[in-house]
C-alpha positions as CSV (number, residue, x, y, z in Angstrom):
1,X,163.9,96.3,120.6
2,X,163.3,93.0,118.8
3,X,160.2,94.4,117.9
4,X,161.9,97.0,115.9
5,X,164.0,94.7,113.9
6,X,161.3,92.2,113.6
7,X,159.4,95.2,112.3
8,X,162.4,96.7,110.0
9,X,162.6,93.5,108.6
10,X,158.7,92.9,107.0
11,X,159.5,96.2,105.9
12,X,162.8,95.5,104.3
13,X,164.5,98.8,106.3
14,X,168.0,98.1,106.3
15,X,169.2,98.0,109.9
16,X,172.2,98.5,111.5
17,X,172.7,97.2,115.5
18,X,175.7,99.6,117.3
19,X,176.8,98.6,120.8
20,X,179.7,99.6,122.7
21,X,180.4,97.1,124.8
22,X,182.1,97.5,128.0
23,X,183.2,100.7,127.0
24,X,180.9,104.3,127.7
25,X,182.8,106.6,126.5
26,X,183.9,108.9,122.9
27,X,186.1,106.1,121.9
28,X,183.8,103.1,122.8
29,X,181.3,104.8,120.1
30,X,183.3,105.7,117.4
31,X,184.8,102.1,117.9
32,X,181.3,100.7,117.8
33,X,180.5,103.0,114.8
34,X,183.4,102.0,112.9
35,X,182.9,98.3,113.6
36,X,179.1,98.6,112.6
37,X,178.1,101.6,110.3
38,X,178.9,102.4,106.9
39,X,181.8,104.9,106.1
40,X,183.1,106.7,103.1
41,X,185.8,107.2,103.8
42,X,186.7,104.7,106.8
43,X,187.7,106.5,109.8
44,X,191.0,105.7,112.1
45,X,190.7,107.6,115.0
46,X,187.8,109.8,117.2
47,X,189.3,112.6,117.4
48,X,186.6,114.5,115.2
49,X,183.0,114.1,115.7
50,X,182.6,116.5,112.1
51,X,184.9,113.8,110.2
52,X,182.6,110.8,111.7
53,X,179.0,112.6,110.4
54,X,181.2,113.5,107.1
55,X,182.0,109.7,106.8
56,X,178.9,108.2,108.3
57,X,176.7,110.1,105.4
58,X,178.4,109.2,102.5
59,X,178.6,105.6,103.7
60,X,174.9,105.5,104.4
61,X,174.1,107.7,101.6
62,X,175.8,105.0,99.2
63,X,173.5,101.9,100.6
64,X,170.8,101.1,97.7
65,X,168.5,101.0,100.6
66,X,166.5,104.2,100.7
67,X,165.5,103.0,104.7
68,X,168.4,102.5,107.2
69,X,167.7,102.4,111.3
70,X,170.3,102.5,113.6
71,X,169.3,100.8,116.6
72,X,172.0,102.2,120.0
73,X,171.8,99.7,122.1
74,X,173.9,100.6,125.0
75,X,173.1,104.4,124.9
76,X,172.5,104.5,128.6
77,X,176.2,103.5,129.5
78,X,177.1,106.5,128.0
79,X,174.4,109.0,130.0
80,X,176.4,107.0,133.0
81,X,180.2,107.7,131.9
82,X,179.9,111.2,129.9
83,X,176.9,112.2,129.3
84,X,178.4,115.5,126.6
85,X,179.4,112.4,124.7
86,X,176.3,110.7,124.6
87,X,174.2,114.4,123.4
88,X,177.4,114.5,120.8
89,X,176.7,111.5,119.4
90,X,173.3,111.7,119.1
91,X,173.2,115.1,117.8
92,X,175.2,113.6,115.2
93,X,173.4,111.2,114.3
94,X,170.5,113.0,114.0
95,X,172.5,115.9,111.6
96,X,173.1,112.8,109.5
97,X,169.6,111.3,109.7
98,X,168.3,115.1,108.5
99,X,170.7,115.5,105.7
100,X,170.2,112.2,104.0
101,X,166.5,113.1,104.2
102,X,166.8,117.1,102.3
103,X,166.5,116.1,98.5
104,X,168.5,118.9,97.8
105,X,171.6,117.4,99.8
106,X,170.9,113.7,98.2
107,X,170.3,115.1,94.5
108,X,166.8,114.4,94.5
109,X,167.7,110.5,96.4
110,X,167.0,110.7,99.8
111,X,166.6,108.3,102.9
112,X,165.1,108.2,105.4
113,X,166.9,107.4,108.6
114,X,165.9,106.2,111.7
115,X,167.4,106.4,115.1
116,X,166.7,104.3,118.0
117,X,168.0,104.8,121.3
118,X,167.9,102.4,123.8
119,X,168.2,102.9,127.5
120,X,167.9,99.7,130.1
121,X,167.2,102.1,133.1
């Protein structure tokens, strides 16, 4: 994955690195997320998956940056511990990444965001 940042970097992509830790499950991400990403507002709990896309696109939509990447780093602890979670999360993610990409959604401003999933196994 250095490759990617290294890459991101020349390209001036602003990039954001989410890992979970110890942790595989709902709460591990949206602790992650909320440690890492952007949010407008600033969530305080993960108890809705709508109010974290909701949050995560106005925080990303407000970064000058017209190129984010979000680089999962852990992903696969997820697949291991619950893997609904895991297709959740990404399926958010990639909701957001299509939204801030429709011009009619940004007002004619949109971004393009990328998604990177890693898995060690």
């Amino acid at each position: 994955m250095e490759s990617i940042q290294d890459e991101a970097a020349r390209q001036e992509i602003e990039v954001f690195t989410l890992s979970t830790g110890e942790g595989g499950d709902r709460d591990s991400f949206f602790r992650a997320a909320r440690e890492i990403l952007p949010m407008d507002p600033p969530l305080e709990s993960s108890r809705s998956w709508e109010a974290l896309s909701d949050s995560l696109w106005e925080g990303l939509f407000a970064l000058s940056s017209s190129q984010i990447a979000i680089i999962w780093r852990d992903a696969d602890r997820h697949a291991e511990v619950a893997l609904g979670d895991i297709q959740t999360a990404q399926a958010v993610l990639q909701d957001v990444a299509e939204m801030l990409m429709d011009p009619q959604a940004t007002g004619g401003n949109p971004k393009k965001l990328s998604i990177f999933i890693e898995s060690n196994t």
